[in-house]
C-alpha positions in Angstrom: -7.8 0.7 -13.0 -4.1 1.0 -12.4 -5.0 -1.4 -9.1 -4.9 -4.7 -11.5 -0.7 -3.4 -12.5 0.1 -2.6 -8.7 -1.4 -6.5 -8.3 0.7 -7.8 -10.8 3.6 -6.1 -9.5 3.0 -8.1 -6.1 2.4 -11.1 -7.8 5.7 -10.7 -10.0 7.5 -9.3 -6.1 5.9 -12.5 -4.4 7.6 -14.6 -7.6 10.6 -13.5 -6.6 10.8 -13.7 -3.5 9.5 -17.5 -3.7 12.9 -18.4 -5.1 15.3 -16.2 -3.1 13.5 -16.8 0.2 12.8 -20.7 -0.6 9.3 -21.2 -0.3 6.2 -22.5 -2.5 3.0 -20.9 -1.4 1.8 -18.5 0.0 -1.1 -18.2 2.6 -1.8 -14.8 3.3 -0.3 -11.2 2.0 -0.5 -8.1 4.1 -0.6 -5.2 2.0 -0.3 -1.3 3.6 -2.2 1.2 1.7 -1.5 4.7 2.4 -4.5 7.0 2.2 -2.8 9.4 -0.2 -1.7 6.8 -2.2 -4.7 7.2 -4.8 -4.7 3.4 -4.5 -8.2 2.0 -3.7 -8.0 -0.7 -1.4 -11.8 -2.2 -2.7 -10.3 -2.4 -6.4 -7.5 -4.4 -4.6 -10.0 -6.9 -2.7 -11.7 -7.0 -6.3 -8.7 -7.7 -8.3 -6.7 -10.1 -6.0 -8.0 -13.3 -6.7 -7.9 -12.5 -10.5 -4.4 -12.0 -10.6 -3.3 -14.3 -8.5 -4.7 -17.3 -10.2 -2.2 -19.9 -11.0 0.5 -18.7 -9.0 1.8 -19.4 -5.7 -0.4 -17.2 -4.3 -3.6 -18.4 -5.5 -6.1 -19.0 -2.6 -4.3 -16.4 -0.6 -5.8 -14.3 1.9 -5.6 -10.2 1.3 -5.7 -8.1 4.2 -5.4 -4.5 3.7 -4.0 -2.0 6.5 -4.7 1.7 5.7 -1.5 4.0 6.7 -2.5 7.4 7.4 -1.6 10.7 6.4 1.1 12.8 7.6 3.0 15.8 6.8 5.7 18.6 7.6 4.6 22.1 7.1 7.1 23.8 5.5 6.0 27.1 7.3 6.0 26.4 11.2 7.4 22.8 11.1 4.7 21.2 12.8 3.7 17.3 11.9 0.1 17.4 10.8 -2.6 14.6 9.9 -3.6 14.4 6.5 -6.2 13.5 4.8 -5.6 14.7 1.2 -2.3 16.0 -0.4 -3.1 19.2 -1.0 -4.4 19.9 2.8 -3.2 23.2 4.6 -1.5 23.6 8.0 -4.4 23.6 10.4 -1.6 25.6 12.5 -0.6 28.4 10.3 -3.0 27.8 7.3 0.0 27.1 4.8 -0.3 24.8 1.8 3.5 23.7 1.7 3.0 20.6 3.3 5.6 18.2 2.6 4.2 14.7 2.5 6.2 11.9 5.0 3.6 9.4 5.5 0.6 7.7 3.9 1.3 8.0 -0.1 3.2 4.8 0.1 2.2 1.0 -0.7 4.1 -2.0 0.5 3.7 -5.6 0.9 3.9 -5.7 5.2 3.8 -9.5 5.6 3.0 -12.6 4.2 2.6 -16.2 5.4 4.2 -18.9 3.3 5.0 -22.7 3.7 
């Protein structure tokens, strides 16, 4: 479950952060999951708390915003939703799809005090 490293790298970002950005806890963490990202936002939910024991983000609140698919076809240059990587051009029917949105995760916002 590759989920529990992607949570420690938050954790280890949040750290960071704390002492740049001058603050001591925080409240709430908005993460954005793309859905090609092969990152399952459940494992997340399941892990968070885990992780985030005895840090400054212990007790925080985890929400989760799902960024969607998109892509370039490589053949006709239209923009098309996707729902996998491997999806072809529901325009021309090619697989060169080049990926510009939704493989990506990111911390979006967090509260702190």
């Amino acid at each position: 479950m590759h989920e529990i490293s992607l949570l420690k790298n938050v954790r280890e970002i949040l750290e960071e952060h704390a002492i740049s950005e001058k603050f001591s806890k925080v409240i709430k963490v908005t993460l954005e999951i793309g859905k090609l990202s092969s990152v399952e936002p459940d494992a997340l939910r399941f892990g968070f708390d885990v992780v985030m024991k005895d840090s400054l983000a212990e007790n925080a609140e985890l929400l989760i915003s799902e960024l969607n698919g998109l892509g370039l076809c490589q053949q006709c240059g239209q923009q098309v939703e996707l729902e996998t990587s491997y999806d072809p051009c529901p325009h021309c029917d090619s697989p060169f799809i080049k990926v510009i949105q939704g493989a990506e995760m990111k911390i979006k916002d967090l509260s702190v005090i």
